[in-house]
BAPA-842205 format. One line per field, with one value per residue (C-alpha): residue number from 1; chain; x, y, z. Coordinates in steps of 0.1 Angstrom, whole numbers, plus 5000, padded with zeros to 4 digits. Layout:
// BAPA-842205
resi: c(NUM / ...)
chain: c(A / ...)
X: c(X / ...)
Y: c(Y / ...)
Z: c(Z / ...)
// end
This chain:
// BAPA-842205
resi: c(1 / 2 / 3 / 4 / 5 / 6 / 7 / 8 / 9 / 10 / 11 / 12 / 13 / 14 / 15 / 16 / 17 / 18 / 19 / 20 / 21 / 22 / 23 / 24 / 25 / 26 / 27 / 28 / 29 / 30 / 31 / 32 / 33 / 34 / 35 / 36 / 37 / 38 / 39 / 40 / 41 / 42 / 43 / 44 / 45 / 46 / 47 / 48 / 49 / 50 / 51 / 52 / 53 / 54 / 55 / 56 / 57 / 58 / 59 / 60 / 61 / 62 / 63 / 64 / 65 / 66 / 67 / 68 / 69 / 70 / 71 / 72 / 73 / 74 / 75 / 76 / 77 / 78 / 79 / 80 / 81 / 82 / 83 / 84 / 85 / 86 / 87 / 88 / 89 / 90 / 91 / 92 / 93 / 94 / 95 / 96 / 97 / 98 / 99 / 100 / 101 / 102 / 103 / 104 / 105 / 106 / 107 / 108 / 109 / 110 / 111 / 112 / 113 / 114 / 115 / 116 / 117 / 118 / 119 / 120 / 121 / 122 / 123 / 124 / 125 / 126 / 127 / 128 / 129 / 130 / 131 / 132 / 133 / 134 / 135 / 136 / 137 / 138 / 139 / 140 / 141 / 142 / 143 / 144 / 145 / 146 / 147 / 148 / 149 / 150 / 151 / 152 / 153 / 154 / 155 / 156 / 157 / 158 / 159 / 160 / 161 / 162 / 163 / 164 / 165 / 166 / 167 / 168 / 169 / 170 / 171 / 172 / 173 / 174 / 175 / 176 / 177 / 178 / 179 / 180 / 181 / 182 / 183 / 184 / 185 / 186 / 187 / 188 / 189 / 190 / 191 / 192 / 193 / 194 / 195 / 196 / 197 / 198 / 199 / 200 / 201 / 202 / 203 / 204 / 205 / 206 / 207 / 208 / 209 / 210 / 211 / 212 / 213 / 214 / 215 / 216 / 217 / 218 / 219 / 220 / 221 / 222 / 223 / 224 / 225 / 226 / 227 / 228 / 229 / 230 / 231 / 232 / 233 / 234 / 235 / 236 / 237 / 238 / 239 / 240 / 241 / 242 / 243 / 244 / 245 / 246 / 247 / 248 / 249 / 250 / 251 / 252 / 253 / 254 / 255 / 256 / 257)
chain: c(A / A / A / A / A / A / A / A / A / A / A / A / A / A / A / A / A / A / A / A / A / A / A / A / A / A / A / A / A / A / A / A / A / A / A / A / A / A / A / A / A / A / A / A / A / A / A / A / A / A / A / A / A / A / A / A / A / A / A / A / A / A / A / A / A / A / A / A / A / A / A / A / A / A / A / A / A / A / A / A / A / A / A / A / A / A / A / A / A / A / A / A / A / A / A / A / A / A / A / A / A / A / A / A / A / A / A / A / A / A / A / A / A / A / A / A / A / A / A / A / A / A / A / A / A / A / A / A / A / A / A / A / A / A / A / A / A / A / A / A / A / A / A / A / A / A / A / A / A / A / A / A / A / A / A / A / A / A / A / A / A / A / A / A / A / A / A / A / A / A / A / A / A / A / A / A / A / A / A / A / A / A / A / A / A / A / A / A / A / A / A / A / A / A / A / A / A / A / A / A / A / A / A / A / A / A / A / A / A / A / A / A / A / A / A / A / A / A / A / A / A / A / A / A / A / A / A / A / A / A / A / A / A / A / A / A / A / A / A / A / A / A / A / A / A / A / A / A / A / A / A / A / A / A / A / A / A)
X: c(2358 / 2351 / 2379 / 2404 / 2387 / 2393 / 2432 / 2445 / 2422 / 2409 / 2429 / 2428 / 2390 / 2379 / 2403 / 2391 / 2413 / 2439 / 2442 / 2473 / 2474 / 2487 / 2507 / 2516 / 2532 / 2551 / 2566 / 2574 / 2590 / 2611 / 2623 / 2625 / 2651 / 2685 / 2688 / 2671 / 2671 / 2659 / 2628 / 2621 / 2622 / 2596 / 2576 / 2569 / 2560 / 2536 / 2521 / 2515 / 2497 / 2472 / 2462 / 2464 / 2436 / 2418 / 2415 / 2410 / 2440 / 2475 / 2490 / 2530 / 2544 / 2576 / 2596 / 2612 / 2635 / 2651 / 2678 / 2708 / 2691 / 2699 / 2670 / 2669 / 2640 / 2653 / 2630 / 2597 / 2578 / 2585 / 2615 / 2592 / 2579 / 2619 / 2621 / 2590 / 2605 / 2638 / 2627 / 2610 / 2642 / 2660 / 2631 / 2642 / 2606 / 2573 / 2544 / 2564 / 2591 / 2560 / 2546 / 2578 / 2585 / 2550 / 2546 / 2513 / 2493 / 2497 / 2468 / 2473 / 2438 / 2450 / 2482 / 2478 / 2464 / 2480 / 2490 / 2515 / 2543 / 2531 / 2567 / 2570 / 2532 / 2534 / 2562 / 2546 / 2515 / 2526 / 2542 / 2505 / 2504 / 2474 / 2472 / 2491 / 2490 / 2520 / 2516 / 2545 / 2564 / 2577 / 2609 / 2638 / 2662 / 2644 / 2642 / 2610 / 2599 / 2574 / 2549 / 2543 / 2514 / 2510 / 2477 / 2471 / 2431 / 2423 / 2406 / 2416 / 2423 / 2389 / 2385 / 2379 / 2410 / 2432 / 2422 / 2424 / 2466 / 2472 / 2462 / 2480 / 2512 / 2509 / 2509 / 2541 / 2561 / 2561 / 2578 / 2602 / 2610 / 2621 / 2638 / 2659 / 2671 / 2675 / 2699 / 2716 / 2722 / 2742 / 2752 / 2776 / 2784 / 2799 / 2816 / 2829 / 2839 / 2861 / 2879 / 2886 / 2899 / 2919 / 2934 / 2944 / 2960 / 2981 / 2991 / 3008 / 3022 / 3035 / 3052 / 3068 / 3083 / 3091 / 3114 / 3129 / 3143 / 3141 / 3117 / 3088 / 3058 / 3047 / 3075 / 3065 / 3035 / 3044 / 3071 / 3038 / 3022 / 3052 / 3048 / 3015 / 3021 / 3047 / 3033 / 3000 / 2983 / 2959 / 2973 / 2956 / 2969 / 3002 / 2997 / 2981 / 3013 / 3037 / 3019 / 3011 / 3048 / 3054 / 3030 / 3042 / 3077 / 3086 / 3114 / 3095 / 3102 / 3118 / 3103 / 3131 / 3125)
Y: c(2210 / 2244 / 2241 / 2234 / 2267 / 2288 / 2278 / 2274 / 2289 / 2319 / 2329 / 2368 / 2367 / 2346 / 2355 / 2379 / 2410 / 2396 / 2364 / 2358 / 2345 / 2317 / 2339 / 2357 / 2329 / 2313 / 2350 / 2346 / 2312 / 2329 / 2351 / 2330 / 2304 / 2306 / 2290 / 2281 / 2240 / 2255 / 2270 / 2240 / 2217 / 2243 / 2246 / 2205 / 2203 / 2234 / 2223 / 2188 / 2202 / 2223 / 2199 / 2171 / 2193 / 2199 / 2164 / 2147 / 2125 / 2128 / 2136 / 2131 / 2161 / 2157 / 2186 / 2173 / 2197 / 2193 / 2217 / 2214 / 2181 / 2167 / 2157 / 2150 / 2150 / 2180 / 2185 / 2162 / 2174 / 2137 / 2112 / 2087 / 2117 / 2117 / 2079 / 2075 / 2103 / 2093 / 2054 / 2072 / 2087 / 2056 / 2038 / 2070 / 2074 / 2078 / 2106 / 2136 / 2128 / 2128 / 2163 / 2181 / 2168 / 2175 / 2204 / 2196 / 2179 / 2137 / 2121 / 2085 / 2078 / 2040 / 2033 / 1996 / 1995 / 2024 / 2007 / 2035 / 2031 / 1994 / 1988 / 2019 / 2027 / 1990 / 2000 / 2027 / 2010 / 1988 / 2008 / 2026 / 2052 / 2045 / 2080 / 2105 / 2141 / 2156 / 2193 / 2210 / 2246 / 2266 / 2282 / 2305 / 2295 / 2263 / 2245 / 2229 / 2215 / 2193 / 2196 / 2155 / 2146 / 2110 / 2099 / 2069 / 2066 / 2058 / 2084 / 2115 / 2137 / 2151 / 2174 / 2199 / 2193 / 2193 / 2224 / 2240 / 2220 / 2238 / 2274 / 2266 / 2256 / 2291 / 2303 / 2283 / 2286 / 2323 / 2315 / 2298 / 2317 / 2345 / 2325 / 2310 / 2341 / 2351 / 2320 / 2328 / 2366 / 2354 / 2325 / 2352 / 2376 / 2343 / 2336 / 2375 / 2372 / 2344 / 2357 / 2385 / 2364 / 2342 / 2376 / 2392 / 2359 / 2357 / 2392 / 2384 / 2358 / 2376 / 2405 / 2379 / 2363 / 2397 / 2402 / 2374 / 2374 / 2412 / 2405 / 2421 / 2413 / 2398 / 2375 / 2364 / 2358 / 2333 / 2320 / 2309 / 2292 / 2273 / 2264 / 2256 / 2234 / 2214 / 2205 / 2196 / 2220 / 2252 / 2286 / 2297 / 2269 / 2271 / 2308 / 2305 / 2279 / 2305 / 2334 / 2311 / 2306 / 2343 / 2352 / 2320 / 2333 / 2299 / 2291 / 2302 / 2283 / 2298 / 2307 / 2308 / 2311)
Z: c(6102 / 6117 / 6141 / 6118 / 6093 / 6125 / 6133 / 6099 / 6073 / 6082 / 6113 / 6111 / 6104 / 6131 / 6160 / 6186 / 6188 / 6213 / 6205 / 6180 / 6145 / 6130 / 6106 / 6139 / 6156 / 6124 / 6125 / 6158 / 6151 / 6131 / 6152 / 6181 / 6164 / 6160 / 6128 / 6099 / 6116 / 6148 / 6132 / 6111 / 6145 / 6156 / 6128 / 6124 / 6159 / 6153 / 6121 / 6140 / 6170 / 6144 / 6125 / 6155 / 6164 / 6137 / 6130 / 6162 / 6161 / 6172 / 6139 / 6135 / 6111 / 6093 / 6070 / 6038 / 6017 / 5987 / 5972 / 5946 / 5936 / 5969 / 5995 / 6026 / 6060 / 6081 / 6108 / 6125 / 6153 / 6167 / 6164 / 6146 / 6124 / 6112 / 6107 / 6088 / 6070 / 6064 / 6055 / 6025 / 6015 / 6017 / 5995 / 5969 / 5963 / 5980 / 5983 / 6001 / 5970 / 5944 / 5960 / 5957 / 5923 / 5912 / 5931 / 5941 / 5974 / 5978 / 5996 / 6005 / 6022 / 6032 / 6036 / 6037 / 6002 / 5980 / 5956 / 5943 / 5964 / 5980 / 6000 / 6014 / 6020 / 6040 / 6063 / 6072 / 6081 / 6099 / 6121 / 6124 / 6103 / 6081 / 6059 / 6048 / 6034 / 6023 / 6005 / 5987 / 5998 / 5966 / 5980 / 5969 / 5942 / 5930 / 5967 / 5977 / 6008 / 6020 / 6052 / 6055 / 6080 / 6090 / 6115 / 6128 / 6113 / 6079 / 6060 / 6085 / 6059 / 6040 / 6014 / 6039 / 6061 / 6028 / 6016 / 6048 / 6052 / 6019 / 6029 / 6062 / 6037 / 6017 / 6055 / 6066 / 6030 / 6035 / 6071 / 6060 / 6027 / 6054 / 6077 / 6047 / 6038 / 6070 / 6077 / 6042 / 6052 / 6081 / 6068 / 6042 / 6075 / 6090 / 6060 / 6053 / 6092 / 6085 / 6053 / 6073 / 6103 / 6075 / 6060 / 6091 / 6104 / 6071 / 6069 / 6099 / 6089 / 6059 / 6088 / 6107 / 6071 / 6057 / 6093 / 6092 / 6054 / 6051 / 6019 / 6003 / 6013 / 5981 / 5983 / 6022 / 6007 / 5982 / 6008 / 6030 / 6004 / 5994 / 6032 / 6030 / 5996 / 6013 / 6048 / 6030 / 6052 / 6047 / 6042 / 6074 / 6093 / 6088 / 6093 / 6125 / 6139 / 6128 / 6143 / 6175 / 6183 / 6182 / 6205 / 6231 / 6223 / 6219 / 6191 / 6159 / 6131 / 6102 / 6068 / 6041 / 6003)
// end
C-alpha cells in the first residue's frame, strides 16, 4: 500500500518540492468552486480517483451529509456513485447512515453476505459493488458527512487502505469545514442583499402611497400591507407592481386607506 501512504497519508513528507499536496489541491477545490455543491461534485470525484489508485480498482465515491436531522447524498464522483447512494437513503438505513450516526468508519468486506443490512447490501451487489468503506466527516454546528467508497472486488479495502481513507478524511473534513462557511458567509451577504433590495423597493412604494393620499409614511406603510393582506401576495410583490407601473407610466393603480 505504499502508493496509497504517498497520495493520502503522508503527502507533505513524501512529495518532492514541486509537486502539490493533497491538502493543497482540496484547498484549491475550494477555491475553485462556486458553491459549497460545486466543491462537493469535485471533491467525490477527487477522493474516488485517490483511492481508485491506491487500490487498483475503479472505485465509485459518493458524499452523504446530514444536517437539522435531515439526510440526504449530495454529491458522487459518478451518476451510479449517487444512485447507490441515494437507494440507501430510501432503504432509511445502511453503512454510510451507521458511520454518521456512530461517528466512526463502516467496512462491509462482502457485500453479498453482510448480514447487517442484508436488502440493501444485496442491491448493491448486484449491481457490482462487492465492498464498501464509508468514514465519517465531523462538521460545524452538529452536521456530519460521509466519504462512501464502493469497488467492484471483494475485500479491496485492507487495514492499510482504511487507515490511510481515514487520515485522507481528517484531510478532506477540514476542506469542507471551510468551504461550508465559506458558502454560509455568502449565503447571509445574499440574504442581507436582498433585505436591502426588499426595503428599498418598499420604501418606494411607501413615496408613491404617501403622494397619492398625502399621508405619513407610517400610514403608507400599513396601507401596503393591507394591500399585500388582501391580494394574498408578498409585501415586496405588490410593492414591486406598484413601483413597476410608475416607472412604465402606465395607469398606476391606487393605494387608499
Amino acid at each position: 500500500m505504499d502508493e496509497m501512504n504517498v497520495e493520502l497519508a503522508l503527502p507533505d513528507a513524501a512529495s518532492a518540492p514541486d509537486e502539490v499536496s493533497v491538502p493543497e489541491q482540496l484547498q484549491d477545490l475550494v477555491i475553485d468552486s462556486e458553491d459549497v455543491g460545486g466543491f462537493l461534485g469535485e471533491l467525490a470525484v477527487f477522493s474516488a480517483a485517490a483511492v481508485s489508485n491506491a487500490v487498483g480498482v475503479n472505485v465509485h465515491c459518493g458524499i452523504t451529509l446530514s444536517r437539522r436531522r435531515r439526510t440526504a447524498t449530495v454529491a458522487g464522483s459518478t451518476p451510479e456513485a449517487r444512485l447507490i447512494d441515494e437507494v440507501q437513503q430510501a432503504y432509511g438505513d445502511g453503512p454510510c447512515l451507521e458511520a454518521m450516526r456512530s461517528h466512526a468508519t463502516v467496512h462491509v468486506p462482502d457485500t453479498s453476505t453482510e448480514g447487517r443490512w442484508p436488502d440493501y447490501c444485496k442491491v448493491i451487489a448486484d449491481r457490482g459493488h462487492l465492498s464498501a468503506l464509508c468514514v465519517p466527516l465531523e462538521l460545524d454546528e452538529g452536521a456530519t458527512a460521509a466519504l462512501n467508497f464502493f469497488a467492484p472486488r471483494i475485500d479491496a479495502f485492507d487495514a492499510a487502505t482504511i487507515r490511510d481513507c481515514e487520515l485522507y478524511a481528517s484531510q478532506a473534513e477540514r476542506s469542507l469545514r471551510l468551504a461550508v462557511r465559506i458558502g454560509v458567509k455568502q449565503q447571509h451577504a445574499d440574504d442581507l442583499q436582498d433585505a436591502m433590495q426588499s426595503r428599498t423597493v418598499i420604501d418606494l412604494a411607501c413615496g408613491i402611497i404617501m403622494g397619492q393620499n398625502r399621508c405619513s409614511q407610517d400610514d403608507a406603510f400599513q396601507i401596503l400591507k393591507k394591500a399585500s393582506s388582501a391580494r394574498n401576495q408578498k409585501l415586496r410583490d405588490v410593492a414591486e407592481t406598484l413601483v413597476k407601473s410608475v416607472a412604465k407610466e402606465s395607469p398606476v393603480a391606487h393605494f387608499e386607506a
